[in-house]
C-alpha positions in Angstrom: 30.5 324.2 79.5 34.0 325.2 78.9 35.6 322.1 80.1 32.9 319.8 78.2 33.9 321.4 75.1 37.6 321.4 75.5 37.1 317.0 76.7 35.1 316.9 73.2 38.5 318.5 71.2 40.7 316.1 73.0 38.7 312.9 72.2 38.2 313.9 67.9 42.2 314.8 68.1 42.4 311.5 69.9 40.6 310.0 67.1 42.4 311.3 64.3 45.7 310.4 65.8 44.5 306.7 66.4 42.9 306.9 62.9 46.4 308.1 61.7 48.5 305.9 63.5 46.0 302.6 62.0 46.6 303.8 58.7 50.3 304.3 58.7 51.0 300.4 60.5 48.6 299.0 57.6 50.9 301.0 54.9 54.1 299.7 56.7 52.1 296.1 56.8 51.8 295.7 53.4 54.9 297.4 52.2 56.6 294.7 54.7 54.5 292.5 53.4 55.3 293.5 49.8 58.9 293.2 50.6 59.2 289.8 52.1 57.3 288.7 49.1 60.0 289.7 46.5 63.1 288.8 48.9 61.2 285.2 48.6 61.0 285.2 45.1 64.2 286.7 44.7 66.0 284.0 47.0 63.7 281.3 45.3 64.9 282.0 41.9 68.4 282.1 42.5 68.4 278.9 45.3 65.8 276.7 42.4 67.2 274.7 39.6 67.5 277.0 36.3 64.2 276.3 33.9 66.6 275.7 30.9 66.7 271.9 30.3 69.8 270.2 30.6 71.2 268.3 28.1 71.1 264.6 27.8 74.1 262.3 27.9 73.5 261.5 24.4 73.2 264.5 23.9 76.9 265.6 25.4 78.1 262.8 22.8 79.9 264.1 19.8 78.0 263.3 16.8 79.4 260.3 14.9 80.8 261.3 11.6 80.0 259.5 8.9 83.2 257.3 7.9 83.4 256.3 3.8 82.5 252.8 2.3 85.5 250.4 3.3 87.3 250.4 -0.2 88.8 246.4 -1.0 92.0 245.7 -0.2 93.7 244.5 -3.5 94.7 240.9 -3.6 97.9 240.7 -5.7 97.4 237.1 -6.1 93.8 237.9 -6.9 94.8 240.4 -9.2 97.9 238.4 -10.8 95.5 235.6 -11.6 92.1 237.8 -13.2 95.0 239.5 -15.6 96.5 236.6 -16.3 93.1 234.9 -16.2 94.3 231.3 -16.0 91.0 230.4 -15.1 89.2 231.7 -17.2 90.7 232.1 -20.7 89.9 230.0 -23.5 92.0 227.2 -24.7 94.1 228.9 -28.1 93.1 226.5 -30.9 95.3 224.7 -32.3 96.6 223.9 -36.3 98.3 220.6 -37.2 98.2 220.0 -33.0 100.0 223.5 -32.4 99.0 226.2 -30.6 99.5 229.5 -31.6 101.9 232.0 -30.1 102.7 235.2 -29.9 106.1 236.8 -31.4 108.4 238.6 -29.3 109.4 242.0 -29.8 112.9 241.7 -31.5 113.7 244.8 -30.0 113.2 243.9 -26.3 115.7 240.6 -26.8 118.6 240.0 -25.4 121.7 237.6 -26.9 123.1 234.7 -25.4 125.4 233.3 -27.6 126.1 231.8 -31.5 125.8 228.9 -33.2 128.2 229.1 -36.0 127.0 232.8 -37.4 123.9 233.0 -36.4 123.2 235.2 -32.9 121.3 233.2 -30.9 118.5 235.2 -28.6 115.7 234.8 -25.8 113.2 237.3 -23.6 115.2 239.0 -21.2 113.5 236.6 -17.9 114.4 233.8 -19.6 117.6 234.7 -21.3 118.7 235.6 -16.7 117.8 232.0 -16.2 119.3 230.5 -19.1 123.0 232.2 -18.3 122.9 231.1 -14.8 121.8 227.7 -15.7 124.8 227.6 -18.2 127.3 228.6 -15.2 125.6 226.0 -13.1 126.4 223.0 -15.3 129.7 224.0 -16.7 131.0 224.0 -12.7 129.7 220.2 -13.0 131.5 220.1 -16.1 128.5 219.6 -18.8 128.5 222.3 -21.5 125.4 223.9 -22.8 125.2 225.3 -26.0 122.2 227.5 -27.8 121.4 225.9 -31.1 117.9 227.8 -32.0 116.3 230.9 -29.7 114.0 233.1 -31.0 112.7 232.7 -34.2 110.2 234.9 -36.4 107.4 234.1 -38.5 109.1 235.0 -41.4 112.0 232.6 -40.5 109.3 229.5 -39.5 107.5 229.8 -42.8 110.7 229.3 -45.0 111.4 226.7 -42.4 108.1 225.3 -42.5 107.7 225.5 -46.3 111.1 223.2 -46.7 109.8 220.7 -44.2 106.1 220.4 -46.5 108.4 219.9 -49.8 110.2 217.2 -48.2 107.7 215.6 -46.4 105.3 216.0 -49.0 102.0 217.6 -47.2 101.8 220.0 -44.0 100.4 217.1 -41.5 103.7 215.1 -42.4 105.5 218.1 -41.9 103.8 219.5 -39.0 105.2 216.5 -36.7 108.6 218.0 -37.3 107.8 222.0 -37.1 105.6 224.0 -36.2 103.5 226.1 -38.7 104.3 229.9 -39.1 102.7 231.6 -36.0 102.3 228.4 -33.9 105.7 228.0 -32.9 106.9 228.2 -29.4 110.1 229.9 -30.9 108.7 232.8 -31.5 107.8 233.6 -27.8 111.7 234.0 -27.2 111.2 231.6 -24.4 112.3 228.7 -25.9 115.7 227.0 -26.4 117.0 224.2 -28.3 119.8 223.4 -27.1 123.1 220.9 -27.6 126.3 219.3 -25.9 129.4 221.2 -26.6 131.0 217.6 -26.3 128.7 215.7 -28.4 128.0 218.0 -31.4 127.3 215.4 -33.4 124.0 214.8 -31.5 122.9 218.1 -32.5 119.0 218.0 -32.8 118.5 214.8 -32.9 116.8 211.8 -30.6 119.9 210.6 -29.7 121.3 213.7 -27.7 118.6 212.0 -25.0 121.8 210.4 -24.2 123.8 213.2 -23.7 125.5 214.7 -20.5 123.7 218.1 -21.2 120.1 216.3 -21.5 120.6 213.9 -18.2 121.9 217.2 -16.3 118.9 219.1 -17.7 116.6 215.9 -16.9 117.9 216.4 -13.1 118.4 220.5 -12.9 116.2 222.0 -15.9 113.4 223.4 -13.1 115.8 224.5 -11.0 116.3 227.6 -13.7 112.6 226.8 -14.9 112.7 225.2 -17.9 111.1 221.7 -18.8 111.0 219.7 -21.9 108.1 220.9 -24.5 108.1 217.8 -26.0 108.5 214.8 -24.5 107.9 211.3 -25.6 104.2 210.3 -26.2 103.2 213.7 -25.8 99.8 214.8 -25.8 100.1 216.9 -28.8 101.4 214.0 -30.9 104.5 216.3 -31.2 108.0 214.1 -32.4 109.8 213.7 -29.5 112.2 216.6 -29.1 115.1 216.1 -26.2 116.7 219.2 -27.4 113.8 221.8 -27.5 113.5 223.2 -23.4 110.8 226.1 -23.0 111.1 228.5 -20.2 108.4 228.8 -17.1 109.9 230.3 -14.5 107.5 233.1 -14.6 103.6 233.5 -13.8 104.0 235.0 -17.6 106.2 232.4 -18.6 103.5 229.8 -17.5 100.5 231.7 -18.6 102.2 231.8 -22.3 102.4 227.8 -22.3 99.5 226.7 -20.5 97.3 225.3 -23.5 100.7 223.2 -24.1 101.0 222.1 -20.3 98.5 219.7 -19.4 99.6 216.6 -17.6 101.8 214.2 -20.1 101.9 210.9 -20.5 104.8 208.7 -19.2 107.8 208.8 -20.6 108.8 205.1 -22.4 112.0 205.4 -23.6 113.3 204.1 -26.5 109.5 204.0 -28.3 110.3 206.6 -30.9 112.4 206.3 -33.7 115.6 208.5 -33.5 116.5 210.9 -36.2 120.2 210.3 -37.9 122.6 212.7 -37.6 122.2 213.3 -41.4 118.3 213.8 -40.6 118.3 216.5 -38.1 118.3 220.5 -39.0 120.5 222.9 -37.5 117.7 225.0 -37.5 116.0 222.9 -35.0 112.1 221.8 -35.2 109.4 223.4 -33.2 
């Protein structure tokens, strides 16, 4: 009886113990368990590629900044020609078959010699070109003298008024001289000139036969000047071998260009010279 009871203890103690020993290896299962689980998610998140999208190559690019319009690059000729607008300017009108002209500013003038008292003066472009051209021919031994530079209205209506009393009307006078305000005089780029050997052909037809004129004839461009009136001239202009206008200049050429178209040939000997007694020391023009 004894010994049945005590076999009965051991077996429930037997019992609890295996009951307690199940229960603890399932708590150490699943803590194991547990465990492994985060060390996996643990390793997984640090081995796997980060969740952050990476950026593009386009978008590593730096962004393009915005550069300005392209401004024009100036032309100078462009510009040279729209101010001077040869192209586009109307033709001056003319009087009596001149065209008008501005006068100079007396003040901006420069002198380049006398004839007899009077100062003689051109625009300060053409009055550089005139003095070299002067040196140039006296080396070949031609002399070239200033007879009649600048001139003012004032001066060409007194002129111009003497010519009409003498000639009788303004269109018989006009082939002579120019009108107040249409002479090329008053631009200060103009010249007659003479031959300080042959003085006596001062202003007349005839000094077409003078050393100055041939040398003139041969090296007047070289300085930039030409003849303004030439024989059988478009204009209808008396022939004037004396009377040189400078343009040397885009200025200079832009001033005269209703006065420059192409001329007709030159005939010599078809006009009538003018005496010695006839001609002016002020010059025509």
């Amino acid at each position: 009886m004894d010994s049945s009871k005590r076999f009965h203890g051991w077996q429930r103690w037997l019992r609890f113990l295996l009951v307690l020993l199940i229960s603890f290896g399932c708590i150490v299962g699943l803590n194991n368990a547990a465990l492994q689980h985060t060390l996996e998610a643990s390793i997984a998140q640090e081995v796997s590629p980060s969740t952050t999208p990476k950026p593009s190559a386009s978008s590593l690019q730096p962004s393009p900044i915005a550069s300005p319009s392209p401004q024009p690059v100036a032309n100078p000729a462009l510009q040279q020609l729209q101010q001077l607008g040869t192209a586009i300017a109307p033709k001056p009108v003319p009087k009596l078959n001149h065209f008008p002209y501005p006068q100079a500013d007396p003040n901006t003038l420069i002198t380049v010699g006398h004839y007899g008292q009077r100062i003689e003066r051109l625009a300060p472009e053409a009055a550089i070109a005139w003095q070299k051209m002067v040196s140039a021919a006296r080396e070949e031994k031609v002399y070239i003298i200033p007879i009649s530079g600048f001139r003012s209205v004032a001066e060409q209506t007194q002129l111009f008024n003497a010519r009409v009393r003498r000639w009788g009307s303004q269109i018989a006078a006009a082939k002579v001289i120019a009108p107040p305000g249409y002479s090329e005089h008053h631009t200060g780029y103009v010249m007659d000139l003479g031959d300080g050997r042959a003085r006596n052909l001062d202003v007349t037809t005839a000094f077409a036969r003078s050393s100055v004129y041939k040398w003139m004839q041969k090296h007047g461009k070289e300085f930039g000047f030409e003849l303004s009136f030439p024989q059988n001239n478009f204009q209808k202009i008396s022939y004037e071998p004396w009377h040189w206008r400078f343009v040397g200049s885009p200025a200079a050429m832009q001033l005269f260009a209703a006065g420059r178209p192409q001329a007709m040939p030159v005939q010599p000997n078809q006009m009538p010279l003018l005496t010695p007694q006839s001609r002016s020391k002020s010059g025509n023009g």
